[in-house]
N, C-alpha and C positions, 0 to 999 in steps of 0.2 A: 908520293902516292901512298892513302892507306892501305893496309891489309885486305881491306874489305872491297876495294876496288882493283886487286890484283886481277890479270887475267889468270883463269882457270890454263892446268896446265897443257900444254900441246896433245891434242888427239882427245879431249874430252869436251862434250859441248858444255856450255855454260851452265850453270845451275838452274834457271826459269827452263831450260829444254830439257831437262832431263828427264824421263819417261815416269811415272805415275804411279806404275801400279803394282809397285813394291808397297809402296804406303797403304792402295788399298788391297790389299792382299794380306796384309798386317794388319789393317782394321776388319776385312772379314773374319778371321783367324780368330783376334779375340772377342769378335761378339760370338762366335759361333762357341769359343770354349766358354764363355759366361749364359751363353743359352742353355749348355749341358750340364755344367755347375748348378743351374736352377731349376733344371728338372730331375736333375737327380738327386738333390738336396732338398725338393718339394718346392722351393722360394716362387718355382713359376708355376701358375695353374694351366695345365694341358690336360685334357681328356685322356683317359687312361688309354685309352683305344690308339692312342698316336705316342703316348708317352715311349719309351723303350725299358725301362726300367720299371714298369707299375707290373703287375704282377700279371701272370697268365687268366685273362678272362673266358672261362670255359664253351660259354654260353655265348659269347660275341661271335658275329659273322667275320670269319679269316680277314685280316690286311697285310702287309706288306710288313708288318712286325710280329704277326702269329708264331713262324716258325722260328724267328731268335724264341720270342716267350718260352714256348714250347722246350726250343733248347735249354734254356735254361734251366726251367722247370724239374726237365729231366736229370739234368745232372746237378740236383741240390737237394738230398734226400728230403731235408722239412720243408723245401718249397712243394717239391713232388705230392708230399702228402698233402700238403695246405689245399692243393688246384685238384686233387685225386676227391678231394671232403666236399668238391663244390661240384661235383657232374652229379651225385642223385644215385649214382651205382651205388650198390650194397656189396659190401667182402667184406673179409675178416682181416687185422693183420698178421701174419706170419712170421715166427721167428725165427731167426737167420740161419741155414742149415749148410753142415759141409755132409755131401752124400758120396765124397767119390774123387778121385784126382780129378779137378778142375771143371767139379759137379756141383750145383748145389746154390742157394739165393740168398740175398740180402734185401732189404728196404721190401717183400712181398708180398703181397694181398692172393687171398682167396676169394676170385671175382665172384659170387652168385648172381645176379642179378644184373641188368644194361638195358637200354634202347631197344633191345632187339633178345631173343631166344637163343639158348646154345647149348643147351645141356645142361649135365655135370658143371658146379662151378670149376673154375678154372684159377690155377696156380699162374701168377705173371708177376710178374717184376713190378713198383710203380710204374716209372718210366713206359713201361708195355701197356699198362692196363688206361694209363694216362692216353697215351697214343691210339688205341683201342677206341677210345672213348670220340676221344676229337675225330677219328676219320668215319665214324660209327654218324655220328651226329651233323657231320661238314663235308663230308666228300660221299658215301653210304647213301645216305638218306634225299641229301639233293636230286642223286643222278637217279634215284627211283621215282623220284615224283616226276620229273625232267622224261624221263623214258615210258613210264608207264601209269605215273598221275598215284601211287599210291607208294604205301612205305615198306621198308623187310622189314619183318616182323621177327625171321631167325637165320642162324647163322650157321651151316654148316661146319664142323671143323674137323682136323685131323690131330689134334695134341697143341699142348703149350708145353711145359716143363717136361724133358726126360732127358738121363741122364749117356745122352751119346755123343758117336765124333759125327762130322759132317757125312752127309750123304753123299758119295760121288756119284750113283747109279751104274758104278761097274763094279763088279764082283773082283777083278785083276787090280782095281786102283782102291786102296784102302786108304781113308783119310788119317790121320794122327791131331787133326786138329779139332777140337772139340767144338759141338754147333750150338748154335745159341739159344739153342732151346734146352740145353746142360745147365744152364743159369737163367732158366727163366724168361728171357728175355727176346722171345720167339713165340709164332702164333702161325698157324697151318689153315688158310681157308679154303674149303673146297667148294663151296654152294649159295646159294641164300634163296630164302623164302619171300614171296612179295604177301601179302595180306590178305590176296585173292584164294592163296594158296599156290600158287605158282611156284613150280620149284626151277631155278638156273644154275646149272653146272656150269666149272669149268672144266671140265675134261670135255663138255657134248657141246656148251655154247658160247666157249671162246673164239673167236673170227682169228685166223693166222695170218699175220701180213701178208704174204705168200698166197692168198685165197681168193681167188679168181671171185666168188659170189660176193655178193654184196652183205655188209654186217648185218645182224638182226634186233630188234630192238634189246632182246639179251645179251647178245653178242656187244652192244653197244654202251649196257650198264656195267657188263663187266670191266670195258674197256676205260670207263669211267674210275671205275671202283678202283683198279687198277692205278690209273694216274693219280688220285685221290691217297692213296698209299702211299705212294712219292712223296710225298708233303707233308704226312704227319707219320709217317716212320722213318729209320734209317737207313733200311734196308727196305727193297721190295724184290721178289723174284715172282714170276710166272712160267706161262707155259711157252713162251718165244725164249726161255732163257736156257733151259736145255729139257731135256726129258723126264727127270727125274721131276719135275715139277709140271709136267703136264695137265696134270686133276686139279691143281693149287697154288693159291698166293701164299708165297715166306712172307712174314710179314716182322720186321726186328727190327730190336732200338740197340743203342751201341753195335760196334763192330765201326766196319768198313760203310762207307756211303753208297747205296748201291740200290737204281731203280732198271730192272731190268724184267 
């Protein structure tokens, strides 16, 4: 008897029965690594909009790879800048400043100018200003027309850059940790104007979970605006999150991941 005709050893089926789909498990594997090889080496043509790797499109309607982009974006100073040169915002750059024990910015623009009104330009991080921009024009602007058929035109705020620790809102509990608006990298909303002239607070037109009434159609952009933040910042706080933020959306990029 040859080799080839041995029986297989006790307790294993014969070779034709053996199960399959190791083999294809192993031929998905490598098409899938030679699919990524060629979109990330350029070899394949995909739409940038599905690519993973083509660069943040400012101006594209959000998919399912906006916030890797985004992520990216943000933590790649000259990407930052590249995707910050393609929203249309006017700022200055700013040179990199120590103001203070664990005060002070890197990579940040002097915003003048956006989508929408807000004052005084504004001191933000890229990263910030980047994010700013995407929830201004993606999440902002949608749930205004969605709610009330027209756009904000401005922005209420309470500061970007200053050099402090976190706000706990008790006088007896004193933070030691510094807040993210000490490096730029922090944005305080408290209102927004629609076109009409309409003015929406969050301190007067926020709905609390907790609220027997029914939301209002303000109550209902806020709550937008809100979720919209989620998504193109890393941080979101409001007024369900504790007291000290009852009038306002935190709104921050690095730190902790936090929509609340």
């Amino acid at each position: 008897m040859t080799p080839d005709l041995l029986p297989p050893p006790s307790g294993q089926p014969p070779p034709a029965s053996r199960p399959r789909w190791r083999r294809w498990l192993a031929l998905a594997l490598c098409m899938a690594i030679a699919a990524a090889y060629g979109l990330y080496s350029g070899a394949s043509a995909v739409p940038e909009r599905f690519n993973p790797w083509a660069r943040l499109d400012v101006a594209a309607k959000p998919n399912f790879l906006t916030s890797y982009k985004l992520w990216r974006a943000r933590n790649d100073p000259a990407r930052c800048l590249s995707a910050l040169a393609r929203t249309g915002m006017q700022y200055d750059r700013l040179p990199d400043r120590v103001t203070g024990a664990g005060c002070g910015f890197s990579n940040a623009v002097l915003l003048r100018t956006a989508g929408v009104r807000f004052g005084a330009p504004l001191t933000l991080s890229c990263p910030m200003a980047l994010s700013f921009y995407m929830w201004e024009r993606h999440a902002l602007q949608p749930a205004a027309q969605q709610h009330f058929g027209q756009r904000v035109t401005a922005v209420e705020h309470l500061g970007s850059y200053a050099c402090r620790n976190i706000n706990t809102g008790k006088s007896f509990v004193r933070s030691t940790s510094r807040s993210r608006h000490a490096t730029a990298d922090a944005l305080d909303i408290a209102g927004l104007t629609l076109m009409n002239g309409e003015h929406i607070s969050v301190l007067h037109d926020w709905h609390r979970s907790d609220d027997a009434e029914p939301a209002s159609r303000e109550a209902l952009l806020l709550a937008d605006a809100h979720k919209g933040a989620c998504r193109f910042f890393t941080g979101t706080l409001g007024p369900e999150y504790n007291a000290v933020h009852r009038d306002h959306f935190h709104l921050e990029t690095g730190g902790y991941s936090m929509c609340q």
